[in-house]
C-alpha positions as CSV (number, residue, x, y, z in Angstrom):
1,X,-7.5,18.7,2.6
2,X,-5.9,15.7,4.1
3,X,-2.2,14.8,3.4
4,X,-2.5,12.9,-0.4
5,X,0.3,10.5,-0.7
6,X,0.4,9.0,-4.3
7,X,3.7,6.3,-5.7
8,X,3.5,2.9,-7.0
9,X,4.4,-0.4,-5.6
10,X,8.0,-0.7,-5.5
11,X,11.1,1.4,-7.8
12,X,13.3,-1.5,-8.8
13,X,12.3,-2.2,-12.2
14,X,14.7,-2.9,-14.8
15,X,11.7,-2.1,-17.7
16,X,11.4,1.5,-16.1
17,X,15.1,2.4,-17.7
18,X,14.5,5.5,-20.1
19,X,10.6,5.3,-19.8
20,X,11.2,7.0,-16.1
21,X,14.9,6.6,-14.9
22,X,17.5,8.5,-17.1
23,X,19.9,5.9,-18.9
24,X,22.4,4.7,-17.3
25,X,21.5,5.7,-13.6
26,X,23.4,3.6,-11.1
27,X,20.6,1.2,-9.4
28,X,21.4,2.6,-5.9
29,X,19.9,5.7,-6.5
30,X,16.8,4.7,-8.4
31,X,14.8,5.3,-5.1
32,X,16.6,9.1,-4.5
33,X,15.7,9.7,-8.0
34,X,12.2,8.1,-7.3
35,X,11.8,10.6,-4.4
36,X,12.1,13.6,-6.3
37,X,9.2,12.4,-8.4
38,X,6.4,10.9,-5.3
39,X,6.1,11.1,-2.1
40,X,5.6,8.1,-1.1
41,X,6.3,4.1,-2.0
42,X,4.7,0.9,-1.5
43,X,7.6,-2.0,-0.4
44,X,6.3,-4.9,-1.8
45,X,9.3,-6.4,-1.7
46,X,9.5,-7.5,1.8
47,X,6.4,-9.9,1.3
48,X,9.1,-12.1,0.2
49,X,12.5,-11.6,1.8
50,X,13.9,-10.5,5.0
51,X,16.0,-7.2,4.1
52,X,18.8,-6.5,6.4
53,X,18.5,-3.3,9.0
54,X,21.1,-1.3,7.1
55,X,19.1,-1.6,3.8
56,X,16.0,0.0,6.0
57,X,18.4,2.4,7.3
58,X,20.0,3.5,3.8
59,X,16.2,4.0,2.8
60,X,15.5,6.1,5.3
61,X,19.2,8.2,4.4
62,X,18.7,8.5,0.9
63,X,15.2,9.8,1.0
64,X,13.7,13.5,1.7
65,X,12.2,14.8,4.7
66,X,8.1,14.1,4.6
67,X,8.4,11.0,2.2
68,X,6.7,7.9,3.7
69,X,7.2,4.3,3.0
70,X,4.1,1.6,2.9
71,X,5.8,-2.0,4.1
72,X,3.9,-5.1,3.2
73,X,4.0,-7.6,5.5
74,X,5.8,-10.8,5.0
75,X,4.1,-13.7,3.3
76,X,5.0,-16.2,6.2
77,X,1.9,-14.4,8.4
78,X,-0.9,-14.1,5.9
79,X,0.1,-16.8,3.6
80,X,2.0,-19.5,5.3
81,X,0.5,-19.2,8.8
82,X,-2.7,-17.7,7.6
83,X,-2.2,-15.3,10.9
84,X,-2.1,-18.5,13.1
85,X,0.7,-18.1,15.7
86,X,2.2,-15.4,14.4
87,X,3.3,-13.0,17.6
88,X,6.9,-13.7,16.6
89,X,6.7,-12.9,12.9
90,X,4.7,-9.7,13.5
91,X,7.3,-8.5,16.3
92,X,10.3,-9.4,14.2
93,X,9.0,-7.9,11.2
94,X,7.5,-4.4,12.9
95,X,11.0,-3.9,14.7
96,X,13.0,-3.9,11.0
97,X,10.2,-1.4,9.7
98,X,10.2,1.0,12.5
99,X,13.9,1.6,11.8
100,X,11.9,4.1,8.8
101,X,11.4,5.8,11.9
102,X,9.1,8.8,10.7
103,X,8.7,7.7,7.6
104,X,6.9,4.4,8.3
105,X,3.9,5.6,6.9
106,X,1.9,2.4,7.3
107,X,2.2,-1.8,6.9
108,X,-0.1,-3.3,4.4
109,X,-1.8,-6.8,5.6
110,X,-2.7,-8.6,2.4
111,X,-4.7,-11.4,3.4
112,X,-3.8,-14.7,1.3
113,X,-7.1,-15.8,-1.1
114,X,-7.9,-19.1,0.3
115,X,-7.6,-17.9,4.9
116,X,-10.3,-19.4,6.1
117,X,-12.7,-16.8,7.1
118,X,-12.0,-15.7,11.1
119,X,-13.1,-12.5,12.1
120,X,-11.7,-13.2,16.1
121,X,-8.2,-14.7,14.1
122,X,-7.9,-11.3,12.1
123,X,-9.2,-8.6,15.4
124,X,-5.9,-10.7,17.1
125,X,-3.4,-10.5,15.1
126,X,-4.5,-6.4,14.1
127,X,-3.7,-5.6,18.2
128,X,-0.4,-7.6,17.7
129,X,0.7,-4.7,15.5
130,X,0.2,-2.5,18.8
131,X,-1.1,0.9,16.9
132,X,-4.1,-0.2,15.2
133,X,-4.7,2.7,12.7
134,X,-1.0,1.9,11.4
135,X,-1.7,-1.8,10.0
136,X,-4.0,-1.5,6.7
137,X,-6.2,-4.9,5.6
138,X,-6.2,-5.7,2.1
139,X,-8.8,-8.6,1.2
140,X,-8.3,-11.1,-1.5
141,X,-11.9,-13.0,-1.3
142,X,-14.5,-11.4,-1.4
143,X,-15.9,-13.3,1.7
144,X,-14.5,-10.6,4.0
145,X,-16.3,-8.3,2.8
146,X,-19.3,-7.8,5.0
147,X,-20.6,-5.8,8.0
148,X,-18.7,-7.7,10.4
149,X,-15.6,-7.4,9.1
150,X,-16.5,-3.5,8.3
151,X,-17.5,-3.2,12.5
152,X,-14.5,-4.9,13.4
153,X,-12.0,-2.1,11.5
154,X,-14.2,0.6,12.5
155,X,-13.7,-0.1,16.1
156,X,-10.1,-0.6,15.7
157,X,-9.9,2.4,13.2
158,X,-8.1,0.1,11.2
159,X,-8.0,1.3,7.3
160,X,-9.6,-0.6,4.7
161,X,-7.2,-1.5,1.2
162,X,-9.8,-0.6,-1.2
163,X,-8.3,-2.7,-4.3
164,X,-9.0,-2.0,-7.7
165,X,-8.2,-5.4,-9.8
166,X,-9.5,-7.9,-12.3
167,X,-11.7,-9.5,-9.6
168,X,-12.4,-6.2,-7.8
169,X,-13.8,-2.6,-7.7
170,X,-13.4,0.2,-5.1
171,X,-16.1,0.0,-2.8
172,X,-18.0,2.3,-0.3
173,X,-16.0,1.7,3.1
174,X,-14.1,4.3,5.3
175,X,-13.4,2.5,8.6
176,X,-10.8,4.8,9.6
177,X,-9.3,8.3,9.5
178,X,-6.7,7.2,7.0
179,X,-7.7,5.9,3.3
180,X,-5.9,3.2,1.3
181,X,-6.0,2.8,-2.7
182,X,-4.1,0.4,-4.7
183,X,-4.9,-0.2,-8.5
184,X,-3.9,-3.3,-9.6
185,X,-5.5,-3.1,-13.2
186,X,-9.1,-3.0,-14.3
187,X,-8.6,-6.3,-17.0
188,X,-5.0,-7.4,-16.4
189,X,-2.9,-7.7,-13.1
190,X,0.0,-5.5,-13.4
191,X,-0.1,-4.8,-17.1
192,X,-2.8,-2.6,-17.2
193,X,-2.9,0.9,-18.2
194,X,-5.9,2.7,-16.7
195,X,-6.9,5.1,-19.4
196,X,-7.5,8.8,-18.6
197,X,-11.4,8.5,-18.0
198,X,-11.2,5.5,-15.5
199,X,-8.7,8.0,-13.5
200,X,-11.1,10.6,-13.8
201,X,-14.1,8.4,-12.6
202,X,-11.3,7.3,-9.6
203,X,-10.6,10.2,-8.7
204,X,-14.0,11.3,-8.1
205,X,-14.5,8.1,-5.9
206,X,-11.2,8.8,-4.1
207,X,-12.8,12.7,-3.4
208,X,-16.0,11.4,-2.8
209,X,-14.9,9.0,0.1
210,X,-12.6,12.2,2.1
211,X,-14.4,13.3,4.8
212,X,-13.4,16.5,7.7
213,X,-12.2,13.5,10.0
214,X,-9.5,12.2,7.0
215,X,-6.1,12.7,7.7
216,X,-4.1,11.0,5.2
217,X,-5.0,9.3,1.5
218,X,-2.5,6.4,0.2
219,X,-3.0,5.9,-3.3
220,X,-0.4,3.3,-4.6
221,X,-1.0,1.5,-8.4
222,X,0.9,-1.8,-8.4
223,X,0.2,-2.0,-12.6
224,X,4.2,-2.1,-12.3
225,X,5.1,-3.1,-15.8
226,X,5.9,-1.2,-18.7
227,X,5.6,1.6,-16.5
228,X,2.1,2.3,-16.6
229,X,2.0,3.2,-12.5
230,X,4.0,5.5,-13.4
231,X,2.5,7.8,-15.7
232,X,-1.0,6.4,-14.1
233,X,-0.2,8.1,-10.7
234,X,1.3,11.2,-12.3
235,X,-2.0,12.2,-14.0
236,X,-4.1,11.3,-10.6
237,X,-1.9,13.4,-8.8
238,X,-2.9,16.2,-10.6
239,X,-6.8,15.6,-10.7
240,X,-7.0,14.7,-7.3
241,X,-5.4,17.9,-6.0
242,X,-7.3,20.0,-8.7
């Protein structure tokens, strides 16, 4: 089996008092107590600031060995610039993440809804991020998703996001030796609670698509609020390593 790494898409939710975090627990060490719990986080969060390099350090310091963090990129590439002359965002932004060190596990590249389909635009700005299979491609339009684009990550060994969502379902693409789920909820963005036998039918999928050449699984569910990522990526920890 591959390494399975399964969290949810960010820590730093007030709602998440006493449904996962014990009353009372100083907000600093939300992502220590986090830790203990997954193995791995999704950082949405700098898809819309600039954090300084001592917050990326203190990450790193307050969490255990093996424990990887998942960076989104920052909005001003995919959905300000829509990739276009972005060499200086991507180099800023890749030199604050590598200060993870280790535990950079990869950088999500979410591609904004309305980027005008360029399959030459994308291939350039994946080789900015200088390791190819580190960068994973999350599409937002369905537009992007056809045998072109498929060749192009292939060749690059670039992994696929396969998004679960309101206007999306999992689909059958590997296009490198590292997979990438994130559930965003089947009816509702980020409110939804993925009952047990929509996990089970994931899971399944998840298995299905793991192959002798995979060496990692992300599985990240974004369905932040109330908690529900929570006590959805408990219960698909446990079937997918059953």
């Amino acid at each position: 089996m591959p390494e399975i790494y399964v969290g949810t898409s960010g820590w730093y939710y007030s709602d998440w008092e006493e449904i996962f975090y014990p009353k009372n627990l100083p907000v600093h060490k939300r992502l220590s107590y986090y830790s203990e719990h997954f193995n791995t986080v999704e950082v949405n969060a700098t898809f819309y600031r600039r954090f300084k390099d001592s917050t990326y350090q203190n990450w790193y310091r307050v969490t255990p060995e093996g424990f990887l963090f998942v960076c989104k990129a920052p909005k001003i590439i995919t959905h300000r610039k829509f990739l276009k002359e972005t060499e200086n965002d991507i180099k800023d932004f890749t030199l604050s993440a590598s200060l993870l060190k280790e535990k950079l596990g990869l950088i999500l590249l979410q591609l904004a809804p309305n980027m005008p389909y360029n399959i030459e635009l994308l291939r350039k700005v994946i080789v900015l991020f200088k390791n190819t299979c580190n960068v994973a491609i999350e599409f937002r339009n369905s537009k992007w998703i056809n045998n072109e684009v498929k060749e192009c990550l292939s060749e690059l060994n670039t992994p696929f996001c396969n998004a679960d969502s309101p206007k999306s379902r999992f689909i059958d693409w590997v296009t490198s030796d590292i997979l990438y789920f994130r559930f965003h909820g089947r009816k509702d963005w980020y409110f939804y609670n993925y009952s047990q036998e929509e996990l089970d039918e994931a899971a399944i999928f998840i298995k299905n698509q793991i192959s002798e050449k995979t060496k990692r699984v992300f599985i990240f569910f974004n369905n932040d609020v109330g908690g529900n990522a929570i006590q959805n990526a408990l219960y698909l920890v446990s079937k997918i390593k059953s």
